[in-house]
N, C-alpha and C positions, 0 to 999 in steps of 0.2 A: 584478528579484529572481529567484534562480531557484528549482529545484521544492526542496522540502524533502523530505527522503527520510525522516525519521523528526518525526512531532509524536506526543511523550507526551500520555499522557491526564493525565499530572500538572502539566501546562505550564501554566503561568496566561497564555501568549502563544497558547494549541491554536488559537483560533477566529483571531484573527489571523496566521500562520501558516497556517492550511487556506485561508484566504481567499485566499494567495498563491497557495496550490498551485491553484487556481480559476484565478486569475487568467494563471497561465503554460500551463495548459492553453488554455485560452481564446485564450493567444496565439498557440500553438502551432498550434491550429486555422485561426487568419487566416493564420500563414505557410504552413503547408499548401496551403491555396487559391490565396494569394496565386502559390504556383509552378507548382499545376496550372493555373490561370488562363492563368499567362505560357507553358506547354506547349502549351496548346489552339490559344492564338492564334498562339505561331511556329518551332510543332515540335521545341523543345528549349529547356533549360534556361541554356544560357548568354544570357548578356546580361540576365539576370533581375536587378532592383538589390536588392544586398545578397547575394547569392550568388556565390563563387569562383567560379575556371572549373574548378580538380578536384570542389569538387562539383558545380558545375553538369552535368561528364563525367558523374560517380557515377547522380546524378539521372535524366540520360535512357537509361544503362544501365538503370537499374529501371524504367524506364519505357519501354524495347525489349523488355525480360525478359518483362513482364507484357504487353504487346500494349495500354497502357491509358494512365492518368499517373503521375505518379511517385508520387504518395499519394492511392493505392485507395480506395475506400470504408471497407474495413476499419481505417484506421488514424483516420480521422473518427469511425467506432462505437467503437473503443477510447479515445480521449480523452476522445466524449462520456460515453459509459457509467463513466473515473475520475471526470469532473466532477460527475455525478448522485449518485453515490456519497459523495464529498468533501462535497458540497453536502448530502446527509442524514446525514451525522459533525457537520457545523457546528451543524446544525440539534439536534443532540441535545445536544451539549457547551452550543449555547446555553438549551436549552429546560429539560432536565434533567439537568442536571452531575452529581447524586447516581446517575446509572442507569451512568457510565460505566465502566470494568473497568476494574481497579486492580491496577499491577505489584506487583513485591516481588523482596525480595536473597532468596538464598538460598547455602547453604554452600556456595564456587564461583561465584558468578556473581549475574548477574539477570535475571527476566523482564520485559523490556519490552511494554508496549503499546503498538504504535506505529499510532496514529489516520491519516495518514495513508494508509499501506500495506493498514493492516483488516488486520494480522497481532500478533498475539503470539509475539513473539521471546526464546527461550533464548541468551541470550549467558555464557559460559564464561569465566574465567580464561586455565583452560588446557584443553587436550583432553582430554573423556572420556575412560576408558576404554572400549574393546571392549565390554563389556556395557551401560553403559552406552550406548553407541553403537544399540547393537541393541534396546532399550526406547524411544530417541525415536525412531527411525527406527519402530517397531512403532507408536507411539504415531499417525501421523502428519506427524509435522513432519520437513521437508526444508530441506537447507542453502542456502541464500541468499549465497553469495560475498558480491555486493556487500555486505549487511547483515552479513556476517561474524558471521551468528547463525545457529540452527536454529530455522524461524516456523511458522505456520501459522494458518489464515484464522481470525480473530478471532470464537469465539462460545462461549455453553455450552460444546459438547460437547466444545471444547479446553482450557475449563478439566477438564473432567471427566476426559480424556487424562492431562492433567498430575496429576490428584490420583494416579493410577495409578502418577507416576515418584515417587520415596523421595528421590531426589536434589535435587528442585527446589521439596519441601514451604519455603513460607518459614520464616526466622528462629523466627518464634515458636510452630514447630510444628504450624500450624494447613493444613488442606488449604488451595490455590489457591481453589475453588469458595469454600468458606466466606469468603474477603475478599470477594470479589464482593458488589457491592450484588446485592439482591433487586429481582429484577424487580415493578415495580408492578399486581397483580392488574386485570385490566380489568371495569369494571363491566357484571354480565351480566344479561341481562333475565330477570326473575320469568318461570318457564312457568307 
């Protein structure tokens, strides 16, 4: 299966779903090794099974480039650090469904929650106008080609951003924040 690039928080498949995107990380990680492995032992990436010989070319170009293997350190921290990530989304959606942030249509479009990515995504009809243009860009949130939305990193202070935009208040007039479950007060010890 492969990565999922959007799981809504309203998906009654989310935890199933995130559990994929785990899972293809996870994979990703073996084949990583699997090819700096087969680097170590015979100085380049062709002949490696299940790798072409242009990427296998590709491969030990990046890994002439860097003076190293073909997949650094860095790209091992980045898939563990989604997987960590992923893995404490799963854990909430399975623990406490009621705490998770809740999209909404608005006049134009909708905001997505996409659990996956840990981004809330403004997706459009059609294109802003220029000023408005210039309030979500002010606001924060930057365009995402692939997502073909305008996101940013999933917490409070984004819904707080958004209450700020007029344009992307939901349907029933009420600010973004205000859908929002309330965070559960943590119990605090008597001084």
């Amino acid at each position: 299966m492969s990565y999922n690039s959007v799981v809504r928080s309203d998906d009654p498949n989310a935890v199933k779903l995130l559990s994929e995107n785990v899972k293809f990380l996870e994979d990703r990680i073996g084949y990583m090794q699997k090819i700096n492995d087969h680097y170590k032992e015979n100085g380049t990436v062709v002949g490696c099974p299940g790798i072409d010989d242009a990427m296998a070319h590709e491969l030990d170009g990046r890994a002439n480039e860097s003076g190293a293997v073909p997949y650094p350190g860095k790209f091992f921290k980045d898939n563990s650090d989604s997987i960590q990530q992923t893995q404490k989304i799963m854990e909430r959606v399975q623990n406490q469904p009621e705490t998770l942030f809740q999209g909404w249509k608005f006049a134009g479009g909708e905001a997505v929650v996409n659990l996956a990515n840990n981004r809330l995504q403004l997706k459009f009809d059609e294109k802003p106008d220029k000023k408005q243009l210039a309030v979500i860009k002010k606001s924060g949130f930057k365009w995402a080609f692939k997502a073909k939305a305008w996101q940013r990193k999933l917490d409070r202070k984004t819904f707080a951003a958004a209450d700020k935009m007029d344009f992307v208040k939901p349907l029933d007039g009420r600010n973004p924040s205000e859908i929002q479950p309330k965070t559960p007060k943590k119990d605090a010890p008597e001084r």
